[in-house]
C-alpha positions as CSV (number, residue, x, y, z in Angstrom):
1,X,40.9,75.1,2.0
2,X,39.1,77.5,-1.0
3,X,42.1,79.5,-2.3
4,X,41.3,83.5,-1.4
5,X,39.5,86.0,-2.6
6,X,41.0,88.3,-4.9
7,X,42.9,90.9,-2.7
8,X,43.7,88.9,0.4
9,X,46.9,89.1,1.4
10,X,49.0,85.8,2.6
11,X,52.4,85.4,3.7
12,X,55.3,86.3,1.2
13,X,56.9,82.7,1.1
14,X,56.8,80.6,-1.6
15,X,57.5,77.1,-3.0
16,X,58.3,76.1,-6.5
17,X,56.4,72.6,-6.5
18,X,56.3,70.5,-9.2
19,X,54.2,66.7,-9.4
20,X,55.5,64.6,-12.1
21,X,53.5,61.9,-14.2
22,X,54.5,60.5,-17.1
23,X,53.7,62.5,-20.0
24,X,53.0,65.9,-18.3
25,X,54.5,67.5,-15.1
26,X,52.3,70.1,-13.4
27,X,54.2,73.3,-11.4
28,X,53.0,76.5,-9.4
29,X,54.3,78.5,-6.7
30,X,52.7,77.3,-3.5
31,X,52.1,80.0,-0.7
32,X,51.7,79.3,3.2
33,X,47.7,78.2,4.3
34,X,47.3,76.0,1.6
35,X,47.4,78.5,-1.7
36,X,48.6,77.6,-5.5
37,X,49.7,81.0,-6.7
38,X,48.0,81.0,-10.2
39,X,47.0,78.8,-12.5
40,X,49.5,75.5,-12.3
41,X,51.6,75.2,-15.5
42,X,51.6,71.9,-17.4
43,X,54.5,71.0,-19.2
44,X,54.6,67.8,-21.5
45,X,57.5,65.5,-21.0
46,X,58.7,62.5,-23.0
47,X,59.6,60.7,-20.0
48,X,61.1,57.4,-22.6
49,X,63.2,60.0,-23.8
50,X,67.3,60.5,-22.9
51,X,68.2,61.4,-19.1
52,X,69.6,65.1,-21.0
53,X,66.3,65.4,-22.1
54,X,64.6,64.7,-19.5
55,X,66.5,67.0,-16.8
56,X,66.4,70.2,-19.3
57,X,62.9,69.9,-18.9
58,X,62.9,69.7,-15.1
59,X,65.1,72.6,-15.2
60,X,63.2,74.5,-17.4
61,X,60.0,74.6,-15.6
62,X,62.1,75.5,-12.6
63,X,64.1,78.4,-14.3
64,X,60.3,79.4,-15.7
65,X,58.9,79.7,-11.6
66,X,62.0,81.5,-10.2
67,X,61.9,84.2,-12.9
68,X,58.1,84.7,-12.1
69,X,59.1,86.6,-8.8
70,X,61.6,87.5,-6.2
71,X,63.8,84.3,-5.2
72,X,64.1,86.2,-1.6
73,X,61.1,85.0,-1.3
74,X,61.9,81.5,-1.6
75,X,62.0,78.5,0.5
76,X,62.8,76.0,-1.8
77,X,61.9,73.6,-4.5
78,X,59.8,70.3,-4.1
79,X,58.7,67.6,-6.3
80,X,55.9,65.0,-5.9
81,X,57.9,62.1,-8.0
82,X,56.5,58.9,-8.9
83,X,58.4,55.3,-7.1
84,X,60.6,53.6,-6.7
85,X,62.7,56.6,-5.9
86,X,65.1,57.8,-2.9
87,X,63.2,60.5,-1.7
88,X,65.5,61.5,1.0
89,X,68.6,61.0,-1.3
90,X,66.9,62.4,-4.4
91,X,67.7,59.6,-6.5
92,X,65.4,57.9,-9.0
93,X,65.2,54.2,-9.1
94,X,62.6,54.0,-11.7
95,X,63.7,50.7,-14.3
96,X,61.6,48.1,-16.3
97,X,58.9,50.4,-17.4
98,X,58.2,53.3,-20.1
99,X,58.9,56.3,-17.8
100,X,62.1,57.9,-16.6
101,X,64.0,54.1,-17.0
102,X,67.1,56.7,-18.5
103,X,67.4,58.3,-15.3
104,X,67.3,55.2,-13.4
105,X,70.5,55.9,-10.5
106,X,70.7,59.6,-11.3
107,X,70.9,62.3,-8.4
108,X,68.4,64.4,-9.3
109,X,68.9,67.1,-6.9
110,X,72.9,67.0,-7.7
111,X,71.5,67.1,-11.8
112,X,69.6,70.1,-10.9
113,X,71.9,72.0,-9.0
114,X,74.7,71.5,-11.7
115,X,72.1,73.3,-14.2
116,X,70.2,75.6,-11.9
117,X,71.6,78.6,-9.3
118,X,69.5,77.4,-6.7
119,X,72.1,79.1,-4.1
120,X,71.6,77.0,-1.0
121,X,68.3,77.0,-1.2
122,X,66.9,73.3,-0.6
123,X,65.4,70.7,-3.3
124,X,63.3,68.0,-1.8
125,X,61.6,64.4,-3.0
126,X,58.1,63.0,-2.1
127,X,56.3,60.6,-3.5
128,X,53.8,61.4,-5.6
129,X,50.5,59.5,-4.1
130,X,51.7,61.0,-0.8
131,X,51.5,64.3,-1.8
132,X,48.0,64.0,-3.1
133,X,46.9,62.5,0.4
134,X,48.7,64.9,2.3
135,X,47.5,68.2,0.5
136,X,43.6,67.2,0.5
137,X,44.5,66.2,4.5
138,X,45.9,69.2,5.0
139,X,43.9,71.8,2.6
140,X,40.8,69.6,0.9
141,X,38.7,66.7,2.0
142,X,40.5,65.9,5.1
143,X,41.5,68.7,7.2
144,X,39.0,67.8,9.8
145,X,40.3,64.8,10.9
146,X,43.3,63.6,12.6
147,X,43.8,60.0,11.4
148,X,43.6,58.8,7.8
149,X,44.0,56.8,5.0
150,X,44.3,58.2,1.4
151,X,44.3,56.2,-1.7
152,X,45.3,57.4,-5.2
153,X,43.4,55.6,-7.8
154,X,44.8,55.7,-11.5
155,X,47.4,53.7,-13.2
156,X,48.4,52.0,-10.0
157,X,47.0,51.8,-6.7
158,X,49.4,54.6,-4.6
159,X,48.9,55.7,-0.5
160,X,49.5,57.0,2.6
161,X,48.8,56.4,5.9
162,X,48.8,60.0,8.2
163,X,48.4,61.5,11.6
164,X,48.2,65.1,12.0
165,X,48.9,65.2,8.3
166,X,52.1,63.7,8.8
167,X,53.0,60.5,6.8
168,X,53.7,57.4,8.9
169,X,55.5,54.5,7.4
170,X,54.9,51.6,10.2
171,X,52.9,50.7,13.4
172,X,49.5,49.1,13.6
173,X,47.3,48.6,10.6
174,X,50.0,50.1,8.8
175,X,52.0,48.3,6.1
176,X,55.4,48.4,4.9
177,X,56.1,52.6,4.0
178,X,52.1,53.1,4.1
179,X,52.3,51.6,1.0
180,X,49.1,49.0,-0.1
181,X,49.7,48.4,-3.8
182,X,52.0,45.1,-3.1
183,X,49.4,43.7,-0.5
184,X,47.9,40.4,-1.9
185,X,44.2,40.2,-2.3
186,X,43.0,36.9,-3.9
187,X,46.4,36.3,-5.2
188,X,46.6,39.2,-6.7
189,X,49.1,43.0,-5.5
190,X,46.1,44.9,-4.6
191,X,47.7,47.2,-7.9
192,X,46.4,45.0,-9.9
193,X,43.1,44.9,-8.9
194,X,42.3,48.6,-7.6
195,X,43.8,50.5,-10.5
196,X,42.9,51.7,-14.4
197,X,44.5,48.1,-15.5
198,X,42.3,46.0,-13.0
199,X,38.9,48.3,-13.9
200,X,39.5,47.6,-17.7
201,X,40.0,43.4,-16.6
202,X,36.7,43.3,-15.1
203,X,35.0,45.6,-17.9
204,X,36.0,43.4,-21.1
205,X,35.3,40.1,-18.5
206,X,31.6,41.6,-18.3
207,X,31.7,42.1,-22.2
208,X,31.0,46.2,-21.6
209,X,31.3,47.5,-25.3
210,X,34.1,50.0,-23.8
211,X,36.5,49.0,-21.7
212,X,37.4,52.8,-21.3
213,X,37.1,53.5,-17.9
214,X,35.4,57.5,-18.4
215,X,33.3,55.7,-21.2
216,X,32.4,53.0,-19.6
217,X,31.7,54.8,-16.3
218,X,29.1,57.2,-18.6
219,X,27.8,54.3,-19.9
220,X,26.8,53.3,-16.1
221,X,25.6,56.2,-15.7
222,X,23.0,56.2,-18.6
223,X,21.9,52.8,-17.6
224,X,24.2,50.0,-19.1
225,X,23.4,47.1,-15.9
226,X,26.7,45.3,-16.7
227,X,28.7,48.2,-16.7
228,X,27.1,49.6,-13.5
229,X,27.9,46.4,-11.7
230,X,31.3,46.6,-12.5
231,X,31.8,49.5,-10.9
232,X,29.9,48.4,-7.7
233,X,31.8,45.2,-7.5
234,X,35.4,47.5,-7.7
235,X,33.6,49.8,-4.6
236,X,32.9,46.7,-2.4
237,X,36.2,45.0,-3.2
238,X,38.0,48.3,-2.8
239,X,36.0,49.0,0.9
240,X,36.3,45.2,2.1
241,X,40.1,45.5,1.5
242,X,41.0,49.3,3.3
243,X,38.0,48.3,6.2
244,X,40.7,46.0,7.9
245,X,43.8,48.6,7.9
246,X,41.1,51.6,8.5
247,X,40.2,49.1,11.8
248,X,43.8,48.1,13.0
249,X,44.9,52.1,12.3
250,X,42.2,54.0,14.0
251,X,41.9,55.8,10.9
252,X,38.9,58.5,11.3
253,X,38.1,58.7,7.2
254,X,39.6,57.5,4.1
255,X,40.4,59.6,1.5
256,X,39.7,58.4,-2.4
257,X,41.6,60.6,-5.1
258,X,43.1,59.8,-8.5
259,X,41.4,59.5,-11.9
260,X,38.9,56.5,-11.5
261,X,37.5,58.7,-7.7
262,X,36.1,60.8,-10.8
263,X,33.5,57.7,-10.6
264,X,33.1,57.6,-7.2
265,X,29.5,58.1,-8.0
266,X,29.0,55.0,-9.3
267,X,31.3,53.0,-6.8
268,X,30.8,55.1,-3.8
269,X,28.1,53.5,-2.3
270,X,29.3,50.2,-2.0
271,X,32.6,51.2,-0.6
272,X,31.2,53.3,1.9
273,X,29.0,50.3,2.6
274,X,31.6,48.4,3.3
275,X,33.9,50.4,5.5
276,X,33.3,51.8,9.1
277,X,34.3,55.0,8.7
278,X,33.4,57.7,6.1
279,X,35.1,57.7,2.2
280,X,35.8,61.2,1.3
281,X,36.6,62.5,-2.3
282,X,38.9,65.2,-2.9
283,X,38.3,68.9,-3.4
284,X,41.7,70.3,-4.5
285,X,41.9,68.1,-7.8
286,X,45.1,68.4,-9.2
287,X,46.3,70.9,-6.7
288,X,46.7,68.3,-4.1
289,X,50.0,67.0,-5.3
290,X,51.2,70.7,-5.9
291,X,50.5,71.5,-2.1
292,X,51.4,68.5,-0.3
293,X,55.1,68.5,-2.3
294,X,55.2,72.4,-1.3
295,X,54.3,70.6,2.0
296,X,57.8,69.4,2.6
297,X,59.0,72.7,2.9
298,X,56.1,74.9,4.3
299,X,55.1,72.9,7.6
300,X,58.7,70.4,7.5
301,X,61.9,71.3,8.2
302,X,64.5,71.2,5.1
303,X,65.7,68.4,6.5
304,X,62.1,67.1,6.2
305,X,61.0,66.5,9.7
306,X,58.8,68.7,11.6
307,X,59.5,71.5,13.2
């Protein structure tokens, strides 16, 4: 969905959202239909940094959003957070990696409250690849269909599997909480094939002068054959591997968003190729994240099932 025209009116409500990554988080206010209020804020975060650290900065942004208008107008505030975390108890279980490892077992939304008057209003989790997928279903590239697969691709390989724009965690063609990242392919997590890591693998095997993945993606494009077919080779995997779950889930397109879709030029194609159903890019960029965290509160419950 375009955001409006200057002068139309849209409902009062709002959502603080925020979608967290690891050096940076982004945060708007997030109105009803689909709307980011603004331009998002980005605020850098050391996220190897002290828990203290870590949840002033959360807080901050917050504090920042509820001074920029009337907290009657409020419904809540949501997050887009990256895994392992417990969305529904707000707790991160992040360990063994750069990022947020000093939060590790903290209650975010109890850390929050302590150092924020939120009132009663309510502080939800989703996971960050499942916001993206469900704001472009919702708002962007997907709105026009009822079944479908979104994959994030970036440092990892995140998704989502949804109906109606509503995330579904098991059934057929549907893996373990939607998510494919841990699925083997060739003996390897499909993460570590269909990511920034897996890209840069293939690049230095083909000797591509950068292994880069935006330089060597405009290196493609002005005609280097072994980067090109690089490229190609990731879209035909990629499609191969989400053609089977796209077949056993009905799904009616598959969404392609992150970083590396940025190249979907040069690996679309093949991926479309090999699927049976359309690949779509997004068209709400960053925003997605922003509006399917807002989503949580905005089309779910507090409680976060529908209404």
């Amino acid at each position: 969905m375009i955001p409006p025209p200057p002068g139309t009116l849209i409902s009062s409500s709002r959502v603080i959202a925020l979608d967290v990554g690891g050096t940076s988080v982004k945060s708007a206010l997030v109105a009803p239909g689909g709307h980011v209020i603004g331009k998002p804020s980005i605020t850098p975060i050391d996220s190897s940094s002290e828990a203290d650290r870590i949840l002033r900065t959360f807080a901050q942004i917050i504090s920042t959003h509820l001074d920029e208008g009337h907290t009657s107008d409020l419904r809540g505030v949501a997050f887009g957070f990256p895994g392992p975390f417990d969305y529904g108890a707000g707790i991160c279980l992040i360990e063994g990696v750069e990022k947020y490892g000093a939060i590790y077992g903290v209650n975010i939304r109890a850390a929050l409250r302590a150092r924020i008057n939120l009132r009663d209003l309510p502080l939800l989790f989703r996971n960050d690849a499942e916001a993206a997928v469900v704001g472009e279903a919702r708002y962007g590239a997907g709105r026009d269909y009822r079944r479908l697969i979104g994959v994030t691709l970036g440092t990892g390989c995140g998704s989502a599997f949804l109906v109606n724009g509503v995330p579904v965690t098991s059934g057929p063609g549907v893996p373990p909480n939607g998510w494919l990242y841990p699925v083997s392919i060739r003996g390897l997590r499909a993460d570590d094939l269909f990511s920034r890591r897996g890209l840069k693998a293939h690049l230095r095997a083909a000797s591509v002068t950068s292994v880069d993945v935006t330089k060597a993606a405009a290196a493609a494009r002005a005609g280097d054959l072994a980067a090109r077919q690089v490229f190609e080779a990731f879209g035909a995997d990629l499609g191969r591997f989400l053609n089977s779950f796209a077949v056993a889930f009905a799904a009616e397109a598959v969404l392609v968003l992150g970083r590396i879709a940025g190249a979907i030029d040069l690996f679309g194609p093949p991926l479309r190729q090999a699927l049976s159903v359309p690949a779509l890019p997004g068209e709400r960029g960053p925003d997605a994240a922003l509006l399917g965290a807002a989503d949580l509160l905005l089309f779910h419950s507090p409680e976060g099932r529908s209404p």
